[in-house]
N, C-alpha and C positions, 0 to 999 in steps of 0.2 A: 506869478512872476514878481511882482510889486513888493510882497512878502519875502521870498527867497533877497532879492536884490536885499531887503533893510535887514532882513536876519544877516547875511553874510560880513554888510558893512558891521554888524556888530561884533560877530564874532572876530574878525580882522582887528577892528578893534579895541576889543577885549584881551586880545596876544597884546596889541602893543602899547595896550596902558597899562597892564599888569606888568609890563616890563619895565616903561619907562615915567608910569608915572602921567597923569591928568594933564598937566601943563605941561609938560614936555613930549606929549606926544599931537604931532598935528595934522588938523584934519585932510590935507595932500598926501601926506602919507599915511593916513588908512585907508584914504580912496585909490593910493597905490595898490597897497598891500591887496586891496578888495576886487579892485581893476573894472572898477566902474568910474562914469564921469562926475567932476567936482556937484553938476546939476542933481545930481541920484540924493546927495546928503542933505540939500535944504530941501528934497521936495519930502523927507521923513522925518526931519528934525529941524527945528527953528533955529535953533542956532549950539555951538558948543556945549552948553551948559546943558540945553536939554537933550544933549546925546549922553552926558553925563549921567545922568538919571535916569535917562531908560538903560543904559548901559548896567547900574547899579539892579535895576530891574532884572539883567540878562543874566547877570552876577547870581543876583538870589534866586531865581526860578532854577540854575544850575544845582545849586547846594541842597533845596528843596527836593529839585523833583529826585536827584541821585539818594537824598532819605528817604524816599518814598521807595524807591526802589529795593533798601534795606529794612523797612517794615515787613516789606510784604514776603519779605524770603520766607518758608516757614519751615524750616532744613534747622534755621538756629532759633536758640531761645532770645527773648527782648533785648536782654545784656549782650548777649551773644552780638546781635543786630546792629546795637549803636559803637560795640567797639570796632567790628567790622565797619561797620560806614567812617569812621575816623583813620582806621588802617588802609581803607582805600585811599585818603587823599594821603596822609605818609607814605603810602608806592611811588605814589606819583611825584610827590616831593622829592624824594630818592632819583627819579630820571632825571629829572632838569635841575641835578646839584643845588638844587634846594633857592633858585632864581624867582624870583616875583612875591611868592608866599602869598598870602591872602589879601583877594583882590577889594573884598571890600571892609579889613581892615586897612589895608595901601591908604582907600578912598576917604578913610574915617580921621587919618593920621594927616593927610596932605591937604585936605578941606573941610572938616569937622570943624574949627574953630574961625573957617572964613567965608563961609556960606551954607549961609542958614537953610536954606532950602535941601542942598547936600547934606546937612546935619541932620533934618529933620526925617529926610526920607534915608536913610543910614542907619537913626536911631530903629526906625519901624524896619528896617530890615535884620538888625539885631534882634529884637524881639520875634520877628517868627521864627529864625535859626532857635534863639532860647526855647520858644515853644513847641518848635518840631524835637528838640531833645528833651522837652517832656513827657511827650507823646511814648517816646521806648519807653521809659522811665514809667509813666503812670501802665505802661501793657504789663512791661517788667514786676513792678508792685503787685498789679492783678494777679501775676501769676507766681507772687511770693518766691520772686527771684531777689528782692532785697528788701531789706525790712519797711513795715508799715509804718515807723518813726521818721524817715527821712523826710524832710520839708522838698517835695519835687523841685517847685520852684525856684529853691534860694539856689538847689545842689544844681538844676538843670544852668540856670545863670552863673556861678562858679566854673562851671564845665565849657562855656564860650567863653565865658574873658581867660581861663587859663587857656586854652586851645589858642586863641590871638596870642596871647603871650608867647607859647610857647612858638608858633609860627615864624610870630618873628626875631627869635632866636637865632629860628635855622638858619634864617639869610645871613647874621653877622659870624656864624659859627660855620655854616656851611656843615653841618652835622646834623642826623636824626634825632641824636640824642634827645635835645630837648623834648621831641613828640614820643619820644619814648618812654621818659619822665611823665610827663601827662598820661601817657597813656597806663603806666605802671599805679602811679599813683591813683586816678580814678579806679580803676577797674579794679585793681589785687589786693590793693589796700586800702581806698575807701569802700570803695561798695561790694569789696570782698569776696567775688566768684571767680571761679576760674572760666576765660573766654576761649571758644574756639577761634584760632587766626585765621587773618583773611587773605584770600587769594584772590588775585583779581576774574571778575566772570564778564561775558561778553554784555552783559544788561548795562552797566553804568555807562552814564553819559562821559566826553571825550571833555577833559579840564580843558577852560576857555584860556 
Protein backbone atom coordinates (compact mmCIF):
# COMPACT_ATOMS: atom_id res chain seq x y z
CA UNK A 1 0.00 0.00 0.00
CA UNK A 2 3.02 2.34 1.21
CA UNK A 3 4.44 1.87 -2.43
CA UNK A 4 1.14 2.37 -4.44
CA UNK A 5 0.38 5.65 -2.21
CA UNK A 6 4.42 7.16 -3.40
CA UNK A 7 3.98 5.65 -6.90
CA UNK A 8 0.75 7.58 -7.47
CA UNK A 9 1.86 10.83 -5.71
CA UNK A 10 4.50 10.59 -8.47
CA UNK A 11 2.71 10.06 -11.18
CA UNK A 12 0.18 13.00 -10.20
CA UNK A 13 2.92 14.70 -10.08
CA UNK A 14 4.66 14.04 -12.90
CA UNK A 15 1.23 15.32 -15.23
CA UNK A 16 1.65 18.39 -13.32
CA UNK A 17 5.29 19.40 -13.53
CA UNK A 18 5.40 18.50 -16.94
CA UNK A 19 2.78 20.85 -17.41
CA UNK A 20 3.58 23.54 -15.40
CA UNK A 21 7.07 23.40 -14.59
CA UNK A 22 9.15 22.39 -10.99
CA UNK A 23 8.40 25.71 -9.37
CA UNK A 24 5.32 26.31 -10.24
CA UNK A 25 3.78 23.45 -9.43
CA UNK A 26 2.89 22.92 -5.57
CA UNK A 27 3.06 20.37 -3.48
CA UNK A 28 -0.97 20.91 -2.20
CA UNK A 29 -1.77 20.56 -5.37
CA UNK A 30 -0.28 17.14 -6.35
CA UNK A 31 -1.36 15.87 -3.01
CA UNK A 32 -4.81 17.18 -4.57
CA UNK A 33 -4.54 15.78 -7.76
CA UNK A 34 -3.28 12.31 -5.86
CA UNK A 35 -6.08 12.65 -2.97
CA UNK A 36 -3.89 11.65 -0.32
CA UNK A 37 -3.09 13.73 2.90
CA UNK A 38 -0.35 16.58 2.92
CA UNK A 39 1.35 13.75 5.83
CA UNK A 40 1.58 10.97 2.83
CA UNK A 41 4.58 13.38 1.05
CA UNK A 42 7.00 13.99 3.95
CA UNK A 43 6.60 10.53 5.08
CA UNK A 44 8.31 9.53 1.15
CA UNK A 45 10.18 12.59 0.56
CA UNK A 46 12.12 14.94 2.63
CA UNK A 47 11.26 17.68 1.28
CA UNK A 48 10.59 19.44 -2.52
CA UNK A 49 13.77 18.98 -3.91
CA UNK A 50 14.14 15.47 -3.18
CA UNK A 51 10.65 14.64 -4.87
CA UNK A 52 12.39 16.44 -7.72
CA UNK A 53 14.94 13.78 -8.09
CA UNK A 54 13.16 10.82 -7.68
CA UNK A 55 10.61 12.29 -9.83
CA UNK A 56 13.53 12.65 -12.50
CA UNK A 57 14.06 9.11 -11.54
CA UNK A 58 10.18 8.22 -12.39
CA UNK A 59 11.05 10.30 -15.64
CA UNK A 60 13.86 7.94 -16.74
CA UNK A 61 12.81 4.56 -15.66
CA UNK A 62 9.65 5.66 -18.16
CA UNK A 63 11.80 6.34 -21.39
CA UNK A 64 13.99 3.30 -20.36
CA UNK A 65 11.77 0.58 -19.52
CA UNK A 66 9.26 1.73 -22.79
CA UNK A 67 13.14 1.04 -24.94
CA UNK A 68 13.31 -1.95 -23.46
CA UNK A 69 10.04 -2.75 -24.70
CA UNK A 70 11.20 -1.91 -28.39
CA UNK A 71 14.37 -4.04 -28.26
CA UNK A 72 12.76 -6.91 -27.52
CA UNK A 73 9.94 -6.66 -30.22
CA UNK A 74 11.49 -9.17 -32.79
CA UNK A 75 8.65 -8.69 -35.57
CA UNK A 76 11.24 -5.53 -36.71
CA UNK A 77 14.79 -5.28 -37.39
CA UNK A 78 17.14 -2.83 -34.74
CA UNK A 79 16.58 0.20 -37.06
CA UNK A 80 13.36 -0.85 -37.42
CA UNK A 81 12.99 -0.81 -33.31
CA UNK A 82 14.63 2.70 -32.43
CA UNK A 83 12.63 4.54 -35.02
CA UNK A 84 9.58 2.80 -33.81
CA UNK A 85 10.40 3.65 -30.14
CA UNK A 86 10.86 7.46 -31.25
CA UNK A 87 7.37 7.23 -33.35
CA UNK A 88 5.68 6.12 -30.30
CA UNK A 89 6.43 9.25 -28.32
CA UNK A 90 5.57 11.54 -31.65
CA UNK A 91 1.80 9.76 -31.38
CA UNK A 92 1.65 10.83 -28.23
CA UNK A 93 2.88 14.26 -28.97
CA UNK A 94 0.14 14.50 -31.64
CA UNK A 95 -2.72 13.96 -28.73
CA UNK A 96 -1.88 16.39 -26.29
CA UNK A 97 -1.30 19.22 -29.21
CA UNK A 98 2.15 18.91 -28.49
CA UNK A 99 1.77 20.43 -24.35
CA UNK A 100 4.64 19.66 -21.90
CA UNK A 101 7.23 17.96 -24.48
CA UNK A 102 10.14 16.40 -22.60
CA UNK A 103 9.94 16.10 -19.11
CA UNK A 104 13.38 15.76 -18.37
CA UNK A 105 14.66 18.17 -20.84
CA UNK A 106 11.61 20.79 -19.11
CA UNK A 107 13.87 19.70 -15.85
CA UNK A 108 17.36 20.26 -17.56
CA UNK A 109 16.23 23.86 -19.01
CA UNK A 110 14.42 25.27 -15.68
CA UNK A 111 17.17 23.87 -13.10
CA UNK A 112 20.28 22.74 -14.95
CA UNK A 113 22.14 25.92 -14.17
CA UNK A 114 20.72 26.43 -10.48
CA UNK A 115 21.02 23.29 -8.78
CA UNK A 116 23.70 21.38 -8.86
CA UNK A 117 22.40 18.32 -7.48
CA UNK A 118 19.46 18.42 -10.34
CA UNK A 119 22.36 18.92 -12.87
CA UNK A 120 24.16 16.39 -11.77
CA UNK A 121 21.46 13.64 -11.63
CA UNK A 122 20.07 15.04 -15.22
CA UNK A 123 23.40 14.80 -16.73
CA UNK A 124 23.59 10.79 -15.62
CA UNK A 125 20.05 10.49 -16.78
CA UNK A 126 21.05 11.76 -20.27
CA UNK A 127 23.72 9.49 -20.59
CA UNK A 128 21.53 6.24 -20.13
CA UNK A 129 18.80 7.69 -22.58
CA UNK A 130 22.31 8.09 -24.92
CA UNK A 131 23.25 4.75 -24.04
CA UNK A 132 20.15 2.86 -24.31
CA UNK A 133 20.21 4.31 -28.15
CA UNK A 134 23.35 2.64 -28.43
CA UNK A 135 22.27 -0.45 -27.47
CA UNK A 136 19.76 -0.51 -31.20
CA UNK A 137 22.44 0.90 -32.75
CA UNK A 138 25.30 -1.47 -31.70
CA UNK A 139 22.32 -4.87 -32.35
CA UNK A 140 21.60 -2.68 -35.55
CA UNK A 141 25.65 -2.86 -36.64
CA UNK A 142 25.63 -6.58 -35.55
CA UNK A 143 23.22 -7.24 -37.91
CA UNK A 144 24.73 -5.00 -40.69
CA UNK A 145 21.73 -2.97 -40.75
CA UNK A 146 24.22 0.11 -40.99
CA UNK A 147 27.55 0.41 -41.74
CA UNK A 148 30.51 -0.61 -39.43
CA UNK A 149 32.20 3.09 -39.83
CA UNK A 150 29.69 4.97 -37.90
CA UNK A 151 31.09 6.11 -34.44
CA UNK A 152 27.82 4.61 -32.16
CA UNK A 153 28.61 6.93 -29.73
CA UNK A 154 29.19 10.25 -31.16
CA UNK A 155 25.84 9.30 -33.59
CA UNK A 156 23.85 7.57 -30.60
CA UNK A 157 24.53 11.37 -28.52
CA UNK A 158 23.65 13.56 -31.78
CA UNK A 159 20.39 11.46 -31.87
CA UNK A 160 19.36 12.94 -28.03
CA UNK A 161 20.45 16.38 -28.19
CA UNK A 162 18.50 16.57 -31.74
CA UNK A 163 15.50 14.66 -30.35
CA UNK A 164 15.43 17.54 -27.20
CA UNK A 165 15.84 20.03 -29.82
CA UNK A 166 13.51 18.96 -31.81
CA UNK A 167 10.92 18.39 -28.83
CA UNK A 168 11.06 21.46 -27.99
CA UNK A 169 10.08 22.97 -31.10
CA UNK A 170 6.95 21.30 -31.05
CA UNK A 171 5.73 23.29 -28.06
CA UNK A 172 6.46 26.81 -29.75
CA UNK A 173 5.25 25.48 -33.14
CA UNK A 174 2.54 23.34 -31.96
CA UNK A 175 3.46 21.07 -35.10
CA UNK A 176 5.00 17.43 -35.65
CA UNK A 177 7.09 18.71 -38.08
CA UNK A 178 9.97 19.27 -36.13
CA UNK A 179 9.88 15.31 -34.96
CA UNK A 180 9.42 14.57 -38.37
CA UNK A 181 12.51 16.34 -39.52
CA UNK A 182 14.46 14.31 -36.95
CA UNK A 183 12.98 11.54 -37.59
CA UNK A 184 13.57 11.87 -41.57
CA UNK A 185 16.78 13.05 -41.32
CA UNK A 186 18.15 10.21 -38.87
CA UNK A 187 16.68 7.36 -40.25
CA UNK A 188 16.49 8.05 -44.54
CA UNK A 189 19.23 10.06 -44.83
CA UNK A 190 21.78 9.49 -42.23
CA UNK A 191 21.62 6.00 -41.59
CA UNK A 192 19.89 5.36 -44.83
CA UNK A 193 17.26 2.34 -44.32
CA UNK A 194 14.01 2.39 -45.03
CA UNK A 195 11.97 1.86 -41.40
CA UNK A 196 8.73 0.06 -40.87
CA UNK A 197 6.12 2.75 -39.04
CA UNK A 198 4.95 2.45 -35.97
CA UNK A 199 1.55 1.80 -34.57
CA UNK A 200 0.74 2.11 -31.29
CA UNK A 201 0.55 -1.65 -29.32
CA UNK A 202 -1.03 -2.30 -26.02
CA UNK A 203 2.92 -3.00 -24.36
CA UNK A 204 4.07 0.54 -23.95
CA UNK A 205 3.85 2.22 -20.94
CA UNK A 206 1.08 5.24 -20.33
CA UNK A 207 3.33 8.87 -20.92
CA UNK A 208 3.60 10.33 -17.30
Amino acid sequence: MKRNTKELILQKGAEIVRLKGFHHSGIQEILNSAGVPKGSFYFYFKSKEDFGLQLIDYYSNFFLGNADVFIKDENFSYLDRLRRFFEFFLNYFETTNYMGGCSIGNLAQELGDINVRFRVKLNEVFEKMKTKVETFLRYARDENEISEEIDIKKVSDFIINSWEGALLRTKVTKSSEPLRIFEKFIFEQYLGKSIVPFSPGKDQQQIA
